[in-house]
C-alpha positions as CSV (number, residue, x, y, z in Angstrom):
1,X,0.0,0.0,0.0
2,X,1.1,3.9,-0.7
3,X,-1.0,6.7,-0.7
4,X,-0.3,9.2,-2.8
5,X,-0.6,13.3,-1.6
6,X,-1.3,15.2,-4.7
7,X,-0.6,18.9,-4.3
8,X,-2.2,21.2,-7.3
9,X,0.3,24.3,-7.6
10,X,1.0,24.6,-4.0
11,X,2.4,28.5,-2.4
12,X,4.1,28.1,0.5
13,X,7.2,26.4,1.5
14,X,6.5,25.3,5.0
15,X,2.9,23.7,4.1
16,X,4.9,21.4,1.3
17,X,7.7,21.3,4.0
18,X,5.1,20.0,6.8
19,X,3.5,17.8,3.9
20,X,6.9,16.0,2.8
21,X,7.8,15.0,6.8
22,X,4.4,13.3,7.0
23,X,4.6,11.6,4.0
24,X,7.9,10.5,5.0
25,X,6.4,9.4,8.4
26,X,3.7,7.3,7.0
27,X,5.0,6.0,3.8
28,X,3.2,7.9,1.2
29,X,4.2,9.3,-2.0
30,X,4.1,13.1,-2.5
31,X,3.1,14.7,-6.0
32,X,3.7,18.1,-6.9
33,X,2.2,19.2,-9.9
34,X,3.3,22.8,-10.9
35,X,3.5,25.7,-11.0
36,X,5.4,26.1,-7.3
37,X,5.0,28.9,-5.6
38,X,8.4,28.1,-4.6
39,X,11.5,26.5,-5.6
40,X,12.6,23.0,-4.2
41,X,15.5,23.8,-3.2
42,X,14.1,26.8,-0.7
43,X,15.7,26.5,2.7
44,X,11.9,27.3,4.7
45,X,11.0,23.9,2.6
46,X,14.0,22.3,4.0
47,X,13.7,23.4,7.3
48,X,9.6,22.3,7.8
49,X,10.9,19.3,6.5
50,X,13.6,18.5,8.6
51,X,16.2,16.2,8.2
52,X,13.5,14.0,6.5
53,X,13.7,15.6,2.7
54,X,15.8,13.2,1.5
55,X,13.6,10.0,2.5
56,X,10.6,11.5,0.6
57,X,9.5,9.9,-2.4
58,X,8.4,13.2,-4.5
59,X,7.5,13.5,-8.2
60,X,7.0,16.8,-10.0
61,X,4.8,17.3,-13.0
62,X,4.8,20.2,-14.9
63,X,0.6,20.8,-15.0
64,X,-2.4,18.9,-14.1
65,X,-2.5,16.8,-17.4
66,X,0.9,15.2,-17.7
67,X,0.5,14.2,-14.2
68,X,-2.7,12.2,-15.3
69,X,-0.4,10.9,-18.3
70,X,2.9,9.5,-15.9
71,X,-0.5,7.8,-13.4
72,X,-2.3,6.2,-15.6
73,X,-5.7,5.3,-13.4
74,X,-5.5,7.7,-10.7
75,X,-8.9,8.8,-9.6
76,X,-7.7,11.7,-6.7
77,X,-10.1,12.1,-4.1
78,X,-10.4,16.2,-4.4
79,X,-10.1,17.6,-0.7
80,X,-12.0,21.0,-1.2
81,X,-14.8,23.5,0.9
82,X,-16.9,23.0,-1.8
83,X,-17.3,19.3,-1.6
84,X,-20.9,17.9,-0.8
85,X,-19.4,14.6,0.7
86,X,-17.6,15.0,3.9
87,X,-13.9,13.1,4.1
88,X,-15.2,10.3,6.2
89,X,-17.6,9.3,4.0
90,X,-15.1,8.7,1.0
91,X,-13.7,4.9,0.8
92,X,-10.0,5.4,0.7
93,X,-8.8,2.6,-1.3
94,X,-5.2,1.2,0.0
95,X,-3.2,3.1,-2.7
96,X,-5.4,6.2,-3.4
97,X,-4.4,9.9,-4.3
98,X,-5.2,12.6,-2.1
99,X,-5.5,15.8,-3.9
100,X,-5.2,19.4,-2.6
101,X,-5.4,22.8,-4.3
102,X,-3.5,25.8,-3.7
103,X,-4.1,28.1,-0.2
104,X,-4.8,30.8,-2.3
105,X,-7.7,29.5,-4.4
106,X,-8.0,25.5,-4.0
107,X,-8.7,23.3,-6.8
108,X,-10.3,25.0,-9.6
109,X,-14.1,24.2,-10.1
110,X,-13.7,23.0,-13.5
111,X,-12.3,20.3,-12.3
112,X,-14.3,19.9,-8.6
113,X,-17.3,19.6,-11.4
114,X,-15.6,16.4,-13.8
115,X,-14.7,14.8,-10.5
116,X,-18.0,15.8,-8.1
117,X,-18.8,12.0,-6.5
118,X,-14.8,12.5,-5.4
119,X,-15.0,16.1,-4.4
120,X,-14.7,15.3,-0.6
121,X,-14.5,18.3,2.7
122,X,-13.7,18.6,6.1
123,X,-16.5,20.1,8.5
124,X,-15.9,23.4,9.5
125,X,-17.8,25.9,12.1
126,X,-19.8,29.0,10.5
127,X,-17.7,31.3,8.0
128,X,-14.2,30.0,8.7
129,X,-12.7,29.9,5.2
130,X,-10.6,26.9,5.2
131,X,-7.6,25.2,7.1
132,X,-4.3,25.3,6.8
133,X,-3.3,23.2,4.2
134,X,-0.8,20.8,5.7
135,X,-3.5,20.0,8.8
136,X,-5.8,19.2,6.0
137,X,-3.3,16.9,4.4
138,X,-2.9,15.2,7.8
139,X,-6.8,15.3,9.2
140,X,-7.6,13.3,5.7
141,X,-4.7,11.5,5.3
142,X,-5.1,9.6,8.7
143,X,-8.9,8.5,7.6
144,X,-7.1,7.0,4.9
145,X,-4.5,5.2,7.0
146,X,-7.0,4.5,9.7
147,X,-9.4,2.7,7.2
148,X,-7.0,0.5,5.5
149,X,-5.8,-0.3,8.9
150,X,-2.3,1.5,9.1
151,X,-0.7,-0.4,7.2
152,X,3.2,-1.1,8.2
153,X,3.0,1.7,10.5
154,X,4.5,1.0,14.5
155,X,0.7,0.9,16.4
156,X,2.5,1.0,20.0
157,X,4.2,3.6,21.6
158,X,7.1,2.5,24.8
159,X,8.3,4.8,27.0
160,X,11.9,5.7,27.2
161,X,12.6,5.7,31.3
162,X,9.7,3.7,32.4
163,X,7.5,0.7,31.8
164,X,3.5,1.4,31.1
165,X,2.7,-1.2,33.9
């Protein structure tokens, strides 16, 4: 299993930098598809990444359309405000792809509207606009985890000093 994080022309460094470390933490693939408000080698992308950057598995596609070309099949779930389905109604399949617009604007409707049974959102109180795009990268990437089980992923935590019992 690998889940794939698409990101759809993301802005800011430390979102894509917060992104990268979780992908790296859970095993899933991260997708850029430009254009990057940013460029890769940006030390505020570095440094919300950590020392994980290296360990990520990232692919970059020059627009929406060749990255549908290099994954052949992929069906993103689209992670927007305007969704009518919230995120935990979606079924995540074990190798899905996660898409997320840009802070500035999200994903574009035109493309909400060809994908609308897979435009999914995360409930939100009165007129708060959105969240912060990393914490909605993590809030629906966890429902994906949790619902195929987390796979491969350490279920246990230990304590360093002491025993739990």
């Amino acid at each position: 299993m690998a889940l794939n994080i698409v990101l759809l022309e993301p802005e800011i460094p430390a979102n894509t930098g917060n992104i990268g470390r979780t992908c790296v933490a859970v095993g899933a693939r991260l997708h850029l598809i430009e254009p990057l408000g940013f460029r890769l080698s940006e030390k505020d992308l570095k440094r919300a990444g950590m020392d994980y950057w290296p360990q990520l598995d990232m692919m970059t596609y020059t627009n929406y359309e060749d990255f549908l070309r290099r994954n052949p099949g992929a069906k993103p779930w689209m992670a927007t405000t305007k969704g009518q389905k919230l995120y935990t109604e979606a079924a995540f399949e074990p190798d899905c792809y996660l898409m997320f617009g840009k802070e500035s604007a999200g994903i574009p409707e035109e493309l909400l509207l060809e994908h609308k049974e897979r435009a999914i959102r995360i409930p939100m109180i009165g007129g708060t606009r959105s969240l912060n795009l990393s914490n909605s990268v993590a809030i629906v990437l966890y429902e994906a985890l949790r619902q195929n089980g987390f796979p491969g992923m350490k279920l246990e935590g230990h304590l360093t000093k002491y025993d739990w019992n």
